[in-house]
N, C-alpha and C positions, 0 to 999 in steps of 0.2 A: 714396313709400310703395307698397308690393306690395296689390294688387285684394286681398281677401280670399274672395271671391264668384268669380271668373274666374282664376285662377290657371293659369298654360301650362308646361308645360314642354315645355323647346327645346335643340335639339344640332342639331348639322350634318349629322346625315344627311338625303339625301333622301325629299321626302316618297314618293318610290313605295315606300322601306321599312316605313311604317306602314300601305300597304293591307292587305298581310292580314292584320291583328291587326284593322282595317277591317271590313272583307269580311266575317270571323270571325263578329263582330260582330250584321252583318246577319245574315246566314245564321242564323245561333243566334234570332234574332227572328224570321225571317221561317217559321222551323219549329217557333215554339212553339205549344203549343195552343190550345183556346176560353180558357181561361181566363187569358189575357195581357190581354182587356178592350179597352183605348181607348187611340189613341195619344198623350195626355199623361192626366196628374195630374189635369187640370181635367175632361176628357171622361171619365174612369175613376171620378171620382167625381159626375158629375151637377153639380158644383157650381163657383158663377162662381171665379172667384182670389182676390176678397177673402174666402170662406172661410178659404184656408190662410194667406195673404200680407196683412201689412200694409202698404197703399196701393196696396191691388191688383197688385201685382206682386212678386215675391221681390229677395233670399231670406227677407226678415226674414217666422218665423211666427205667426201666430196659435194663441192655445192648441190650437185644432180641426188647425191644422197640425203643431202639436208632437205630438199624438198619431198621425197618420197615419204619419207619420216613423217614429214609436215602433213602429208597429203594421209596419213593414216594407212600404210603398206598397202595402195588399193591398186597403183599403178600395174599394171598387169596386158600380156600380148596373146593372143589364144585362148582358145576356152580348155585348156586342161581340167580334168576334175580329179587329180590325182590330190590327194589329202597334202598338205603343207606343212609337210615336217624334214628334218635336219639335224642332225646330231655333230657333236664334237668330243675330240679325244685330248687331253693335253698328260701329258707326260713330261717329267721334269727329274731334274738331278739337281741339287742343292749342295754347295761346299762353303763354309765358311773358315774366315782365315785360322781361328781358333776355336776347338770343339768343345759345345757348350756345355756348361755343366751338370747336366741333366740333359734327358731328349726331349726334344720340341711337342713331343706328343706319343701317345703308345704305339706300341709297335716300331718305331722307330728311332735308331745312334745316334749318339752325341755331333755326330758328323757325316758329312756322304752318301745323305739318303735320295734312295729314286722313288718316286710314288707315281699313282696313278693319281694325280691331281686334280682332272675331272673329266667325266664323262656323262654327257650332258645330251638332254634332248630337245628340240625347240619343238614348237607350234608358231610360224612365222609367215602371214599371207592376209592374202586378202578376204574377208568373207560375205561383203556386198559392195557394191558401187562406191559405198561412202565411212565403212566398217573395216577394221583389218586390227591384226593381233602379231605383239610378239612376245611369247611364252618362253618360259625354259624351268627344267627342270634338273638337276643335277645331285650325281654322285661323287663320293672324294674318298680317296682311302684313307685318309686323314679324319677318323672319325667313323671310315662303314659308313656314313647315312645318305640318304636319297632325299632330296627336300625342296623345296620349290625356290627358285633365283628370281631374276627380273622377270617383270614382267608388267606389259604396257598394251594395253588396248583403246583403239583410240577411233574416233568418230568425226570424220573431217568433210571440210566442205568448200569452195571457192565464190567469191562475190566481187562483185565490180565497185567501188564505193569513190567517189567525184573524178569517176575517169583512170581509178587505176586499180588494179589486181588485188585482191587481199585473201587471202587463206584463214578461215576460223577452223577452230575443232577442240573437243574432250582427249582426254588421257585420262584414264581409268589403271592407276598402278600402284606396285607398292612399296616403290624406294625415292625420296625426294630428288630430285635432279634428273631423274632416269629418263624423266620426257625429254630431255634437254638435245638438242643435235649440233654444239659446236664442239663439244668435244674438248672445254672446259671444265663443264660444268664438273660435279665431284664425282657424278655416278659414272663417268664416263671418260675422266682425266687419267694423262698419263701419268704412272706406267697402267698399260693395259693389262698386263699379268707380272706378279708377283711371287716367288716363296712364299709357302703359308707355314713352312718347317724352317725362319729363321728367324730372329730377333728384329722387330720394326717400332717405329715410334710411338712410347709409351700412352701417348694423348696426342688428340685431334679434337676439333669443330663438330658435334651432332652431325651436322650438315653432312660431315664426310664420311658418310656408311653407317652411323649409327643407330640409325632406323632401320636399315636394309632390311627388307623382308617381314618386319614386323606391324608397319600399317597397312592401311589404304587410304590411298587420296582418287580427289577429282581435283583436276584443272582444267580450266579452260585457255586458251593459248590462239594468237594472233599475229599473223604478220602481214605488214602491210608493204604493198611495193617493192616487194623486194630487199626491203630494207629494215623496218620498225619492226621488230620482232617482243609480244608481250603475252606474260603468263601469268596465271595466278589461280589459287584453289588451297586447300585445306585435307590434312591427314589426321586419321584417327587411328589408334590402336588395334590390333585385331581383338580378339579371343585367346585366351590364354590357351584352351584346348584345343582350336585352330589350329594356333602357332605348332603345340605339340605334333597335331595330326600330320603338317606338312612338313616337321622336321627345320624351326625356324626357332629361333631365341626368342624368348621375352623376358625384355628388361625394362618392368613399369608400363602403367598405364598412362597415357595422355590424358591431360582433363581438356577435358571439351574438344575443341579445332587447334591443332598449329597449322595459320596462315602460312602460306609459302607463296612468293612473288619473284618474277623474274624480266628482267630488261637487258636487250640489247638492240647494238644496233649494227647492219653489215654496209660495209662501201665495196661496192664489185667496180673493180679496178681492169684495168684491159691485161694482164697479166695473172689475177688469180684475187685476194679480197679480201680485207681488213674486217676485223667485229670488235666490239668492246660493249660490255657486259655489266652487271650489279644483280645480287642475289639478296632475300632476306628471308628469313624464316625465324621462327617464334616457335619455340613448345613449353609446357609447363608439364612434367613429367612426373608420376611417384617413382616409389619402390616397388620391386617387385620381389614374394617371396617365396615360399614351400607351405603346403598345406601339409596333414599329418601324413599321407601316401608320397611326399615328397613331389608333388604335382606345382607344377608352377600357380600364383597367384599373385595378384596385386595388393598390397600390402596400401591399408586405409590411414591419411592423416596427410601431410603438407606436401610439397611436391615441391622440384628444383625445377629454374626456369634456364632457359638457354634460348639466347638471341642472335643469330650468326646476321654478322653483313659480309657482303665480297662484291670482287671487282674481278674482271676476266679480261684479257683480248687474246685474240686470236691472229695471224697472220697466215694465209697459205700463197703462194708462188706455183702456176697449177701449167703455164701455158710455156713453158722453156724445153718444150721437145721431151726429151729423155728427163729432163731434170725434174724435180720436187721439191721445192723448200716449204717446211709450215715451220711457226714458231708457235705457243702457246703459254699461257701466263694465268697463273689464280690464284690471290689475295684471299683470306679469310680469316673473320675477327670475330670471333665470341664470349660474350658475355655471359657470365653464373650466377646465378641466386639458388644456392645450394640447400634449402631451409628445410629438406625431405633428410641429407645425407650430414647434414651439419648435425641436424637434432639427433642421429642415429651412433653419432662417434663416426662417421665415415670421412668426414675433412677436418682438417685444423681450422677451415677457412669456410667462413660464409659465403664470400663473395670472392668470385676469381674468375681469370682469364685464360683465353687461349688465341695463339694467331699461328695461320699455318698459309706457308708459300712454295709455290709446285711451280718452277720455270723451266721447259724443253722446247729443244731447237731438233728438227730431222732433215735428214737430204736423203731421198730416194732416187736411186738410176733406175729407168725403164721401170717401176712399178716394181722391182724384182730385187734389189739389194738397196739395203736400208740402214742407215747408222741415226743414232740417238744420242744425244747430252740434254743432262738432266742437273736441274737441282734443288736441292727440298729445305727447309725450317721448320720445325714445329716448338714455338715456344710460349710459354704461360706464367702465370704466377706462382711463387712457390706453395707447395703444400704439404707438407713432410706425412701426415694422414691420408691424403688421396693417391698420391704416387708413390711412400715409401723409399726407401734407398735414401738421398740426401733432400727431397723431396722438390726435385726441379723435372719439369717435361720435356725442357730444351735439349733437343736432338736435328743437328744438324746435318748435311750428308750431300752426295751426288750419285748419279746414275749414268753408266756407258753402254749400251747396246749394238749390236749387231744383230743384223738382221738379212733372212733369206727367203725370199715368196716366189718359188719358182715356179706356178700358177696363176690362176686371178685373170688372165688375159686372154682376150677375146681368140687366140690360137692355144691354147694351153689344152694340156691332156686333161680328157673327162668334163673340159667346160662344158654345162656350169656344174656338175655334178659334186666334184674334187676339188678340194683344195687344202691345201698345208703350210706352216710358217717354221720355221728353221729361229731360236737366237739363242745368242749368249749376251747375258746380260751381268754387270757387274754393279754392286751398291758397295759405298763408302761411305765413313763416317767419321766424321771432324770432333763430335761432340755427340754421347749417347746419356742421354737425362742430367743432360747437364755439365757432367763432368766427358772431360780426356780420360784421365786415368784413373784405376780407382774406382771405375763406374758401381760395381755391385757389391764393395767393401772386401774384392776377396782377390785382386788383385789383376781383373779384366780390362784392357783398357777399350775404347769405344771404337778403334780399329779392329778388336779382337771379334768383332761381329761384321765387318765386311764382309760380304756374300758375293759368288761367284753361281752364276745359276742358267740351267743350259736346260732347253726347252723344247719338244717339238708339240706343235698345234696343229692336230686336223680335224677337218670339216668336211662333210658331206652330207 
């Protein structure tokens, strides 16, 4: 399963091609004015992590977090004019129950490998009244490259509309869902971090990272009362040299606009607050291929279309003292018209599907120890051409975590400066493409890729 919270994207250019979009970057921050504030979220606003972050650490927010979000990171205490920047280290260890049969990627065993899995730089603050950014840029040792990650700039504003509160504003970004702030949505759903060195579910929905990093969109987004929360806007592909420059995949060009729209709706309960959700998006996609320098290119003729719908809700339990309950839930269903990959020999199938389900329940004590159950489906129509092996997608599984934030709080060492996350997290698998046993013809069975995987995350 792809991180939904860390998401990289990665091509073979060299990383000195992504310094100056880098460099850029800085520069642009290091000459912004008084009013850029503090270099993170937490010093920009006066306030510890567990304000925004449940269990004191993200991404998952708190309703105070979902409005800051909303409000365009402008929220801000002081006039600092220190640049607004933040970085993160994650470091991981990876064991799976049986060692794969190859390595997951160069440089690295068939089993038991520790990487620097990312080290990462934000640009995250305010930079006028009504303007605010959250950037990132990231390295992996999985791969060497440095390449540009999420990133959301956004332009917000507040109106009074027949007597009651509403919030309008832009998001200017380049992964579908990424503006999203329940913590459903795909850019943003659990798990927050992932192995990127084990075996995870062969096929998913567009929707769920398959863009990441390769468009840009605008939306415009509304919520009214506290309650009606609506979005919608349209993404286009970058540049294929872009893509390269920033160390980012491209896979096809989009024709024209894929719409993307978003609905929910929240009930604030005297205890903490219900949401329920629907998503849709639309792309019509080519190919993408190599020119004679081996340089990426978009490959001219028909194009596969993909329609994702979903449905989300959300549950958090925020006011029981020490205690924490959220629960979370996301549906998603797509639709293929494969006419770019069918005509090319690349499916058996013109037309096919995919539906994939993500449900986790958390309890945190004090913001500070944290347990996780999880559990995932990803299944589709057969296609013995696009998937290979027996030609099914269906991989089913669950998730155990542990978790430890022994920061985040308004007495904690270095607040706000410091922060770090402790877990061990465990994946299981019921069924991996379809089959139990047997999965890859050579005698693996779909438990044989269970993963055991130990993490530490810091931030400063």
């Amino acid at each position: 399963m792809e991180s939904s919270y860390v998401v990289r994207c990665r091509s073979t250019a060299p990383v000195t091609r992504v310094m100056p979009f880098v460099l850029g970057l800085l520069v642009w921050a290091v000459s912004a004015t008084s009013a850029w504030a503090v270099p993170s979220f937490a010093r920009q606003t006066h306030q510890p992590c567990t304000s925004c972050h449940i269990g004191g650490f993200g991404p998952q927010l708190t309703p105070f977090g979902r409005q800051f979000k909303r409000m365009g990171y402008t929220l801000s205490v002081g006039t600092d004019t220190k640049v607004p920047l933040s970085m993160m280290l994650i470091e991981s260890f990876t064991h799976t129950a049986k060692a794969q049969t190859s390595p997951p990627a160069n440089g690295f065993s068939i089993n038991d490998n520790t990487e620097l899995q990312q080290a990462s730089v934000f640009l995250a603050g305010r930079i006028t009244d009504h303007l605010g950014v959250m950037g990132q840029a990231t390295y992996s040792q999985n791969g060497g490259l440095l390449g540009w990650d999420n990133t959301d700039v956004r332009y917000a504003r507040t109106l009074t509309l027949g007597g009651k509160p509403v919030i309008w504003g832009l998001s200017l970004n380049n992964n579908p869902t990424v503006s999203d702030t329940f913590n459903t949505a795909p850019a943003w759903s659990y798990p927050f971090i992932v192995p990127d060195l084990a075996p995870g579910a062969p096929a998913a929905p567009i929707l769920m990272g398959g863009l990441a990093g390769q468009v840009v969109g605008l939306t415009t987004y509304m919520q009214f009362n506290n309650g009606l929360y609506a979005e919608a806007g349209g993404y286009r592909t970058l540049s294929p040299t872009f893509l390269s420059d920033v160390n980012a995949d491209f896979g096809g060009r989009i024709s024209g606009i894929a719409p993307y729209g978003r609905l929910a709706y929240t009930w604030n309960l005297a205890n903490g607050n219900v949401e329920l959700g629907a998503f849709a998006f639309h792309a019509a996609k080519g190919l993408a291929g190599t020119d004679v320098q081996g340089n990426p290119i978009a490959v001219p003729g028909p194009t596969d279309k993909f329609t994702d719908l979903g449905i989300d809700a959300s549950y958090q339990f925020l006011n029981g003292g020490d205690h924490i309950v959220t629960i979370n839930g996301l549906y998603m269903a797509e639709r293929q018209r494969l006419d770019a990959t069918y005509a090319t020999g690349g499916s058996s199938n013109m037309h096919d599907t995919l539906q994939a389900v993500n449900i986790n329940a958390a309890y945190w004590y004090r913001n500070t120890w944290g347990a996780v159950l999880a559990g995932f489906a990803n299944n589709g129509s057969s296609d013995l051409t696009l998937y290979g092996n027996n030609g099914s997608p269906n991989t089913r599984g669950g998730m155990a975590e542990l978790i430890w934030t022994p920061f985040g709080k308004s007495s904690s060492w270095a607040q706000p400066y410091a922060n770090v996350r402790f877990g061990l997290q465990y994946t299981w698998y019921t069924r991996f493409s379809g089959l139990v046993t047997n999965i890859d013809g050579a005698g693996r069975r779909a438990s044989d890729n269970d993963t055991l995987y130990l993490y530490t995350w810091l931030s400063f």
